[in-house]
N, C-alpha and C positions, 0 to 999 in steps of 0.2 A: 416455609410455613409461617404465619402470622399470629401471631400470639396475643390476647389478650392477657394481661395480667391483673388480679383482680385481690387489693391487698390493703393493708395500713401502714403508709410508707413512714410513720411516725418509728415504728419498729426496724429498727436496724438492721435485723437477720433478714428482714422481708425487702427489705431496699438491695440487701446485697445478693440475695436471689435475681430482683429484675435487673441489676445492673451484671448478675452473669447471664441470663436467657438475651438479655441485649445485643450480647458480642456473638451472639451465634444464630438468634432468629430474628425477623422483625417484630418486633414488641410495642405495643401499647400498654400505658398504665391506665388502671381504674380505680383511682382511691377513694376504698371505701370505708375514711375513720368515722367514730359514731361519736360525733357532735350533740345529736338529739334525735330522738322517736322519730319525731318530725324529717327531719334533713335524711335519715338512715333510707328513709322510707319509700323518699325520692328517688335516693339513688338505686335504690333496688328496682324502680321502674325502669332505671335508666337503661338497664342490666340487658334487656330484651332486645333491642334498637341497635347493640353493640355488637351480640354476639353472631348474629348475621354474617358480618363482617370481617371475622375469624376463623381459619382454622382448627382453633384449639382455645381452651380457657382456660385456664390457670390460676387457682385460687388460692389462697393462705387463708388455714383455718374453716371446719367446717363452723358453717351457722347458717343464716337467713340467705346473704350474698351468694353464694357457693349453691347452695339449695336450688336459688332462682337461675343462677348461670349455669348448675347442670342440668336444669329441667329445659330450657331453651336449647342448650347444647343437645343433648339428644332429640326435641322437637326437629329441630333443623340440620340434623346429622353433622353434629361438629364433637372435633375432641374433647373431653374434659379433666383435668388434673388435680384434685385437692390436695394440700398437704394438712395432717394431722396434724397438730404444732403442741396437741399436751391438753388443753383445757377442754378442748371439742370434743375428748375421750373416754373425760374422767365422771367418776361417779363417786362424791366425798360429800355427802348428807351431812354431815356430821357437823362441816364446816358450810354447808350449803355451796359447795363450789366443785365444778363443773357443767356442762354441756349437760351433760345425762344426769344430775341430781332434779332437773325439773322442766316441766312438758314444754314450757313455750321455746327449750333453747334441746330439748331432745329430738325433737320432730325435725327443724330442719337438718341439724347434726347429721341423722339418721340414712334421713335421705340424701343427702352430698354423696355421703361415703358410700352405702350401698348401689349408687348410680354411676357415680361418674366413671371414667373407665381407667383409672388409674389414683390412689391414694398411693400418698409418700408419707411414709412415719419416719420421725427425725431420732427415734433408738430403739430398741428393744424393747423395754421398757413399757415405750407406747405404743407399737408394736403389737403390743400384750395387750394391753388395755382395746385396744382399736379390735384386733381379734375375738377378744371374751364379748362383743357385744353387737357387732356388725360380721358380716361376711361381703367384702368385699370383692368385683371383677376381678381386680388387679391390685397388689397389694408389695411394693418395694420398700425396702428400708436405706434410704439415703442421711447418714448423722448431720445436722447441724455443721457450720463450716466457721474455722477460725480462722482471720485475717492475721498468719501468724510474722507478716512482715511488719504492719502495725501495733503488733501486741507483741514485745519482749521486752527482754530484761536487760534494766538499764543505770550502772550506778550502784549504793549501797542499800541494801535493806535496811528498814530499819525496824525497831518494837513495837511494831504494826499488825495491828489485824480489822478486817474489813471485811463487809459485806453487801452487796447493793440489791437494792429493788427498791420500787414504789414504796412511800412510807405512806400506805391507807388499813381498813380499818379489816381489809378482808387477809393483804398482805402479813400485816401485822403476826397471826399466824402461822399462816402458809406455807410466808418463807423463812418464819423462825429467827424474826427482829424481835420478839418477845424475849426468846430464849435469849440473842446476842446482846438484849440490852441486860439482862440476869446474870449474865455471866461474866459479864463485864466488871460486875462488883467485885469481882476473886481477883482482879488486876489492879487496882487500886494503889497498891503500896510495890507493885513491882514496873512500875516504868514503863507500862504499856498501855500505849491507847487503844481504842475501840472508835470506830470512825464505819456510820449506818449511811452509804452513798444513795441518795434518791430523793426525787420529788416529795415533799411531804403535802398532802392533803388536807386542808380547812379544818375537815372532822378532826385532825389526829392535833393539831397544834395546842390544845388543851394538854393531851397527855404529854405532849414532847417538852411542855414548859413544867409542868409540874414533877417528870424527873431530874431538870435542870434544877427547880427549886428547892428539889430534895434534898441536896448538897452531898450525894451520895454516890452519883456518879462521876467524879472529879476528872477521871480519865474518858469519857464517852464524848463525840460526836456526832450531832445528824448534820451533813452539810446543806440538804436541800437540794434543788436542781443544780447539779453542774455542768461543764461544758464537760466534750469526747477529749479534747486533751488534758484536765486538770483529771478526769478518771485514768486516766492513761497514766500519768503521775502519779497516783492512787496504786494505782495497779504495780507497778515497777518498787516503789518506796516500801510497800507491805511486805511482811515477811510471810504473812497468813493470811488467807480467805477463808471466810465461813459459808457455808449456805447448809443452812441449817432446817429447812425445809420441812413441811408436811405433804407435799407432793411434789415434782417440776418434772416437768417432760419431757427436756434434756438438760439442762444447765447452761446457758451460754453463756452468763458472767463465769459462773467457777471455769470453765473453759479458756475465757478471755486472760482471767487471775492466772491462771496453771500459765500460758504460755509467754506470761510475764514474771516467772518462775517464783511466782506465791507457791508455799505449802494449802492443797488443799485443805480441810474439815471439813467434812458431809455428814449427811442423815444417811440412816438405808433407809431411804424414801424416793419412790419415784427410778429414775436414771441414774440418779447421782452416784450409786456405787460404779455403774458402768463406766461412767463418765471418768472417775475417779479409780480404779481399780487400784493397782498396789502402789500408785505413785503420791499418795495420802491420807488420811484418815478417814476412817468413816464408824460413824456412831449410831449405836440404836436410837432410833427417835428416841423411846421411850425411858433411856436415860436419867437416873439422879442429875440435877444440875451440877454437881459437883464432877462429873466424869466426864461431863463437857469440858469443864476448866483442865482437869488434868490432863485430856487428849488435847489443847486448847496449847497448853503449858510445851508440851512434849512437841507439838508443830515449832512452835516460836524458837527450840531447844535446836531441833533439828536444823533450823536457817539455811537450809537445801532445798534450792526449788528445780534444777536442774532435771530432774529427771519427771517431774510433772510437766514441765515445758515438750519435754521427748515425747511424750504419752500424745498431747496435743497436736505437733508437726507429725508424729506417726500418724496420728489417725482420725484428727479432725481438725483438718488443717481445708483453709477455702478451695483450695487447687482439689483435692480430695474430693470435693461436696459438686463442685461444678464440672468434674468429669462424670461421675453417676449422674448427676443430674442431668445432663446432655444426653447420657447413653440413656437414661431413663427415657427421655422426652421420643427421643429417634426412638425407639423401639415401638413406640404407640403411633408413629409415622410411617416406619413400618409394615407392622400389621394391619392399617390402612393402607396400602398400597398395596399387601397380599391379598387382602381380598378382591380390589378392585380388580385386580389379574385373575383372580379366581372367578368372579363375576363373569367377566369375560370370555372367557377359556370355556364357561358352560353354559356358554349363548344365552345370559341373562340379561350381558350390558347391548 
């Protein structure tokens, strides 16, 4: 079978997909990060030219690309595969963020999912969300995958707590860098620091200096872009992760944090309780600040991350992710093959 894959190999989870569909099918990449209107635009032209040439498509994320490669894919009787990856699903007006809060990014969404012949939700969660809105062909739940030979625990913990994502103006929210930088003030006089891992964004650098200049958060860090090893560092050194969230559609840092035996901290937003179940905390969003810090308090307390790392090698571990994922693929290989026999068998072919 010959696979297109059709992704933003910027994203980690999504590299490490093509580089398991590699070791077992012939694979092309088609990356399609969005630089500009302009440049997206092109390559969506491209999208057509390609899929000829393929067996099967293979997309991460529904939107515009996915859209045009399932529409060609069924023109020219090829397979097609989205994965659901969380944002494609979501409906959060409120914050203006997702796929379905608005037309130009619901339309494609829509039709990805209700066309292609196979959609992967990466939890439950989204899963849910993907069902309340579309009615999908074919519809499997494969979780997200942890490289848990890359991610352990290593060395002494220390009065650490951390949380990463993009530090921009939509995150800021979302994923409850608002909250980790609030809560941060209740640590102050007890020897812990607060360390916000990500990229920070042009717009935010005003706000990021003015709580530096506030002189108030004495114990807080945003480090900016790092490399995969000094996160790695990160990840091992912390006694806690937070992801403090207003949605996420599975978590694959607090994933990466658990199996580097961080005490979790979550919202019940999104996955995250699933993700997290009894092997860490989890908070109502809606939350006093103050019971953040106390659940906050009580992780750092515990300095046991052993049995969050167990949760992760159990059950969302990379080996895990790329056997469903194989069996997923073969069964849509399959069932194109059962027909072809059946074709056959009744004097069509």
């Amino acid at each position: 079978m010959k696979i297109l894959f059709i992704g933003n190999t910027d994203s980690e989870f999504i590299k490490r997909d093509y580089e398991i569909l590699r070791k077992h099918f012939d694979v092309d990449m088609f990356d399609i990060k969005y630089t500009s209107a302009t440049a997206y635009i092109k390559r969506l032209r491209q999208i057509k030219k390609h899929v000829k040439r393929y067996d099967l498509i293979f997309s991460w994320f529904a939107n515009w690309h996915s859209a045009v490669a399932t529409f060609y894919a069924k023109k020219y009787g090829k397979k097609s595969v989205v994965v659901a990856g969380g944002y494609d699903v979501v409906y959060l007006p409120e914050i203006n963020y997702g796929s379905f809060s608005k037309m130009s990014t619901r339309i494609p969404a829509k039709y990805a999912l209700k066309n292609a012949d196979l959609v992967l939700s990466v939890s439950r969660s989204n899963q849910k969300e993907l069902l309340e809105k579309v009615e999908p062909k074919k519809n499997i739940l494969v979780y997200n995958g942890v490289d848990t030979d890359k991610f352990y625990p290593k060395g002494q913990k220390e009065n650490l707590v951390i949380t990463v994502g993009a530090v921009n103006p939509m995150n800021w929210r979302r994923k409850g860098i608002e909250l980790f930088v609030e809560v941060a003030q209740y640590f102050v006089l007890h020897d812990t620091k607060f360390i916000v891992v990500g990229k920070i964004a042009e717009s935010m650098r005003e706000t990021i200096n003015k709580i530096y200049e506030s002189g108030v958060f004495t114990n807080l860090v945003f480090t900016d872009f790092i490399s995969d090893k000094e996160l790695l560092n990160l990840y091992q050194k912390a006694k806690v992760y937070c992801q403090l969230s207003l949605h996420e559609g599975f978590g694959v840092s607090v994933a990466e944090a658990m199996a580097c035996s961080c005490v979790p901290v979550v919202t019940n937003r999104g996955a995250l309780p699933e993700v997290v179940d009894d092997a860490g905390f989890i908070i109502d969003y809606n939350s006093n600040i103050s019971v953040y810090a106390k659940t906050i308090k009580k992780a750092l307390e515990t300095g046991e991350g052993k049995k969050a790392r167990k949760r992760v090698v159990d059950n969302f571990s990379l080996q895990r992710r790329e056997e469903e994922l194989i069996t997923a693929i073969q069964s849509i290989e399959e069932n194109s093959l059962n027909k072809r026999i059946s074709y056959v068998s009744d004097g069509i072919a």
